[in-house]
C-alpha positions, 0 to 999 in steps of 0.5 A: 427935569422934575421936581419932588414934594421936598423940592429936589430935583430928578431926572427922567429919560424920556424919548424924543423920537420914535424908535426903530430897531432894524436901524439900530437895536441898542442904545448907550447913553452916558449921563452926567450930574453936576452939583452947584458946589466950588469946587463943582462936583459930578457924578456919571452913570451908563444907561444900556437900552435894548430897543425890543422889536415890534411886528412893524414890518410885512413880509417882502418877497424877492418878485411880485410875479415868479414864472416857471415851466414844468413839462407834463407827466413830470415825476412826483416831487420835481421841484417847480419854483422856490419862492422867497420873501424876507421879514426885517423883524427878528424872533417869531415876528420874523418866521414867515410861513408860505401858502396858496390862497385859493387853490382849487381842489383839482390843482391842490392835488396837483403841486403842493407848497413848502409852508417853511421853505416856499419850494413847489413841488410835483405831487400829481399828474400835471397834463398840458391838455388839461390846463395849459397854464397856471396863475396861482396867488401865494401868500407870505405870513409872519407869526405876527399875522402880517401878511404879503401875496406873490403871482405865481405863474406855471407853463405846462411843457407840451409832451408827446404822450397822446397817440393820433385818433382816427375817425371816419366820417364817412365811407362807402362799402362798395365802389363801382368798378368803372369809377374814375379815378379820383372817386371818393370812398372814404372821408377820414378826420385823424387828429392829435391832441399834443401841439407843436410838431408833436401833434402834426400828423400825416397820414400814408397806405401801402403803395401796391393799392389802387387808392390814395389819400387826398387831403384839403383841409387840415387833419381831414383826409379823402380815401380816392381811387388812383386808377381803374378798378377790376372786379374780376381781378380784384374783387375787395381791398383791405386798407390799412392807414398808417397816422404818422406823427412828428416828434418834438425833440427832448429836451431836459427839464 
């Protein structure tokens, strides 16, 4: 209560506490004035307060880190993740626009954010041997300016795309005829780039030859005489290897 210069008295509505419109956005208060009469003698009035919202709240996302995989060479525009996060306040404070923070330029032209509704999609070529994870940081901003960051992680899905390579390390043009069996001609190194089955290759030649294939160490393979050699009845061999490789079962993205 106050008082003015003449002495009368008048009221003044003040808060007692801080206010907080995501618990309650309106107030109805009821005031009643009394008179010091007899008979007393009272008056009421309502008092409705709208509590306007401040930007007292950050953006919250639904996970701190999202994962998703996406098998390599998928179509432009597959859907990889969609984010989500929620802002409590109301209006532009609570419109929340997403993004990547730090996004190099070789991913950038890769998978792109939808700043609206936080969907990630395809836009480029996504290649497993290239990178086989991405560790991607996402940020959330309000129209106020407050902002909040997410973990997004993206397995790449291996697939058969890469055929074997062959390379000779070494050969030898000419053999003696009286070599004896297990003579090595030729040193062979054949590899896929793929993982899984998909990159385990083995490696076969016709079976009408006087040669095989020996192989010790992994992905490296000896061309060896099996059997004994007739200049006279056979003078040259053309030998063609044939890398076979295994592939990985499909499987839906």
């Amino acid at each position: 209560m106050s008082s003015q210069i003449n002495g009368n008295a008048y009221p003044e509505l003040v808060l007692k506490k801080a206010l907080d419109r995501e618990a309650q956005a309106e107030h109805v208060l009821k005031i009643n004035g009394i008179d010091g009469g007899n008979p007393v003698r009272s008056g009421t009035a309502s008092i409705h307060i709208r509590v306007l919202d401040a930007n007292d709240n950050v953006p919250v996302f639904s996970q701190r880190v999202y994962k998703a995989s996406v098998p390599e060479n998928s179509a432009v525009g597959t859907v990889i993740a969609k984010l989500n996060a929620t802002d409590l306040d109301e209006g532009v404070y609570g419109e929340i626009t997403y993004s990547f923070s730090h996004l190099s330029d070789k991913i950038g032209g890769v998978i792109e954010m939808n700043p609206q509704s936080g969907e990630v999609r395809v836009t480029g070529l996504i290649d497993y041997e290239e990178a086989s994870t991405h560790e991607l940081d996402v940020q959330a901003k309000d129209g106020g300016g407050q902002a909040s960051h997410c973990k997004l992680i993206i397995d790449v899905i291996d697939v058969n795309d890469n055929k074997p390579v062959i390379e000779i390390k070494s050969a030898s043009a000419n053999v003696a005829e009286d070599s004896k069996p297990g003579t090595m001609v030729a040193l062979i190194n054949i590899y896929d780039l793929d993982t899984g089955s998909s990159g385990r290759v083995t490696c076969t030649i016709s079976d009408n030859v006087q040669f095989k294939f020996v192989s010790e160490v992994k992905n490296y393979y000896m061309l060896v005489t099996d059997g004994l050699l007739d200049r006279e009845l056979q003078p040259e061999y053309n030998i063609t290897s044939r890398p076979l490789m295994r592939a990985l079962p499909h499987s839906p993205a």
